[in-house]
Structures are given as C-alpha cells and as structure tokens.
C-alpha positions in Angstrom: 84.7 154.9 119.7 82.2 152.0 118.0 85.0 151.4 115.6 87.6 151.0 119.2 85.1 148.3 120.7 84.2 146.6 117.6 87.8 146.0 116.9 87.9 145.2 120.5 85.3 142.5 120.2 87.3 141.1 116.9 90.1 141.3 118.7 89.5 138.7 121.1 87.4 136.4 119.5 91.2 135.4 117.5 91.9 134.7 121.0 89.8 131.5 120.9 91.8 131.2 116.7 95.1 132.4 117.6 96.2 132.5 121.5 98.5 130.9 123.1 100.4 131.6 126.5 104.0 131.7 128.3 105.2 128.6 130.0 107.3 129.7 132.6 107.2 126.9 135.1 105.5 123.7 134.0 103.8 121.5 136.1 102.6 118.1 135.2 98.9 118.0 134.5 97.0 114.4 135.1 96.2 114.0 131.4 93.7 110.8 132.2 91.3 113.8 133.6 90.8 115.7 130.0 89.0 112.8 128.5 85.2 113.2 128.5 82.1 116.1 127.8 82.7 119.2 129.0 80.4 122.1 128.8 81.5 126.2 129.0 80.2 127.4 132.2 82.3 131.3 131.4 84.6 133.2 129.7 85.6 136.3 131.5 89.1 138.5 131.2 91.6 139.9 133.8 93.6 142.8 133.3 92.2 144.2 129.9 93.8 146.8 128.1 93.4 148.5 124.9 95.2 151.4 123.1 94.8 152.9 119.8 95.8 156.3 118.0 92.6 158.0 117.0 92.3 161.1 114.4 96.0 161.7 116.0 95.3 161.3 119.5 96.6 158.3 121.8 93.5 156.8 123.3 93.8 153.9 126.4 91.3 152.1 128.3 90.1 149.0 129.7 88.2 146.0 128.8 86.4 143.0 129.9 84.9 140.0 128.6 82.5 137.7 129.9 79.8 135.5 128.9 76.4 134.6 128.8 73.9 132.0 127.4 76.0 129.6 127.2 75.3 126.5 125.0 78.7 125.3 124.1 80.5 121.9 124.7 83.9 119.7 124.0 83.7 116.2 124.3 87.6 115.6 124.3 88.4 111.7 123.2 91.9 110.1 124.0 93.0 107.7 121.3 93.2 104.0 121.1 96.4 103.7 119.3 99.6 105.5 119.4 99.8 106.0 115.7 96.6 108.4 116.3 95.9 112.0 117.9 93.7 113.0 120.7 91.0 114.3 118.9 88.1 116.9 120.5 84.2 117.9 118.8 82.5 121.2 119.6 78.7 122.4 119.5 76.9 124.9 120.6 78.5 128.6 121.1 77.4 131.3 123.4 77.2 135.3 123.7 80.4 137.2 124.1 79.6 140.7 126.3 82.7 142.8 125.8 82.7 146.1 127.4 85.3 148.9 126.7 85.8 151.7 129.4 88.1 154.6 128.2 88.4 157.9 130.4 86.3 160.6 129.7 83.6 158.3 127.6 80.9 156.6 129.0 81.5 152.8 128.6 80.9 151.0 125.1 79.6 147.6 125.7 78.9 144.7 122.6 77.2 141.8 122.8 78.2 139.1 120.2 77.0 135.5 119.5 79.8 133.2 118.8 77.4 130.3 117.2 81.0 127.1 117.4 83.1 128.1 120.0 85.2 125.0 120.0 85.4 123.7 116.6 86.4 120.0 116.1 90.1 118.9 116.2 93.0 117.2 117.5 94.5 117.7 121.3 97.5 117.4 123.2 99.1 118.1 126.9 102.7 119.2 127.3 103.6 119.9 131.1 100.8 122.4 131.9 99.7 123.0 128.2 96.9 122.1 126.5 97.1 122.7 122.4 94.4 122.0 120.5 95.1 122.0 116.5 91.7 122.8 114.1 92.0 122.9 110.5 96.0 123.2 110.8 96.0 126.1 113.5 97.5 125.1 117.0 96.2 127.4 120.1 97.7 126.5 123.5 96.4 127.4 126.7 97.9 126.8 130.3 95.6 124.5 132.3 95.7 127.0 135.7 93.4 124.7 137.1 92.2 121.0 136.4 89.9 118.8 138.7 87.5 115.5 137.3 84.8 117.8 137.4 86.6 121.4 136.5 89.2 122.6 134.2 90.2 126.5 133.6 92.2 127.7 130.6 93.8 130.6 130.2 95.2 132.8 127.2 97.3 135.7 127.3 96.4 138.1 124.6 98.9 140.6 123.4 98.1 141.6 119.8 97.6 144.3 116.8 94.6 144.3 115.0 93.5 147.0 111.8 90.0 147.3 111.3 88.8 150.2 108.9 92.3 152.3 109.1 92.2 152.0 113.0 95.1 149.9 114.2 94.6 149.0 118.1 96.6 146.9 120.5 94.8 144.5 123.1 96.9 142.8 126.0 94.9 141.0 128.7 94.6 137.7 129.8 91.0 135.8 129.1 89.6 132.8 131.4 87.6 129.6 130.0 86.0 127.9 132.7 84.7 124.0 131.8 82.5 121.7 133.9 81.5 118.4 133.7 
C-alpha cells in the first residue's frame, strides 16, 4: 500500500505540471485583477479517488490533499506591449500532506516538500481560464473564484500513472487558494 500512496503523491504533483480543466460555461474574468504578488495560502482536493489492480486484486479508495507551511508566491506581471506575453515568477514551495484511505487499511498519509511550486513563465486568460506556459508546457486552470484580494484555481485530475509495475488511476478535483 506505500507503493499506492507514493504513486498517489506523484500523481498529483503532475497536477501542478500537467492539469488542466473542462470549460463548460465560460464566464468573463476581470483580467486587470491578476496582475500583482500573490502568495499560496492552500492547496486542498475535493472528491479524491484512486484505483489500482494489486497482486490481481482491484483496490479503490479515497484521497485528499492539503497543505502546510506554506512559503510559496507568484508575482503575475501584465505586459507593456502587445508584441509580448504576460509573464509570471515563483519562489518558495510548501509541504504537500496527501493522505490515502482504502477500506479495510488503516489510512496511509505522506508528507512531501514541493521546494518551486510555481515556476517562472508566461500567462494568459481566456473566458474563465487561466493558462500558464513554463518551459513549453501549458496548464490551465478555471478561475472559480477571483476578487483584488483572492483568487481560487481549480484542476480536475483524471489520470494513469505506473510507478514500479503498479499502474493506478487518480480522478479528483484539487483547489489552489491565492491571497494578496
């Protein structure tokens, strides 16, 4: 079962690599409010799920993520021209507590640091879509909730991953809360 919540725990740290999230019905986000610092205040998940076919037997639980010791913050700038991008600069990380709870098993919890959450990049907004693009690799996230002094992203997660022979699938939908 360490194997099911490492993988877990690799799992959804491509979230914050490889994520992005249906766009149903788009609403029009005021993009003037993006510019500025922003610091991560939590990560947490909704609705975690995990599977995985173990020495021949189907195994399915639950997961959650959340946060803690959080040093990590964006300072999004909007360009001057429009010839160039948005561009965004990350510091500071924090410690990702995933915890996996499978019937039968007493719950498996890891605690991870993540030392450059953000990364440094380029930004856009389309509707209620936020993309940001590091080193070639575009992630969007819906903006669920945007304010001059708040903004929540989320990221649904649906995904395969193999580690070590063990291919598991993790669905669930994760939260970023930033404040300035």
């Amino acid at each position: 079962m360490k194997k099911l919540s490492l993988l877990l725990f690799l799992a959804t740290t491509t979230l914050f690599l490889s994520c992005g999230s249906d766009d149903d019905a788009p609403i029009v986000i005021d993009e003037s409010l993006i510019p500025g610092e922003w610091t991560l205040t939590s990560t947490r998940s909704e609705n975690g799920r995990v599977s995985a076919t173990v020495q021949g037997v189907p195994v399915n639980g639950d997961y959650s993520i959340s946060g803690k010791d959080y040093t990590a913050s964006i300072t999004f700038t909007e360009a001057t021209a429009t010839d160039e991008p948005n561009t965004f600069t990350g510091a500071g990380g924090f410690t990702l507590v995933a915890t996996v709870t499978i019937p039968t098993q007493d719950p498996i919890e890891v605690e991870e640091v993540v030392p450059d959450f953000f990364g440094t990049g380029e930004w856009t907004v389309s509707g209620n879509q936020i993309t940001t693009t590091v080193q070639g690799e575009a992630i969007a996230y819906e903006i669920v909730a945007l304010t001059a002094q708040e903004m929540t992203l989320k990221a649904t997660l649906n995904e395969e991953q193999t580690f070590e022979g063990l291919t598991v699938t993790v669905t669930g939908d994760q939260f970023i809360v930033l404040s300035k």
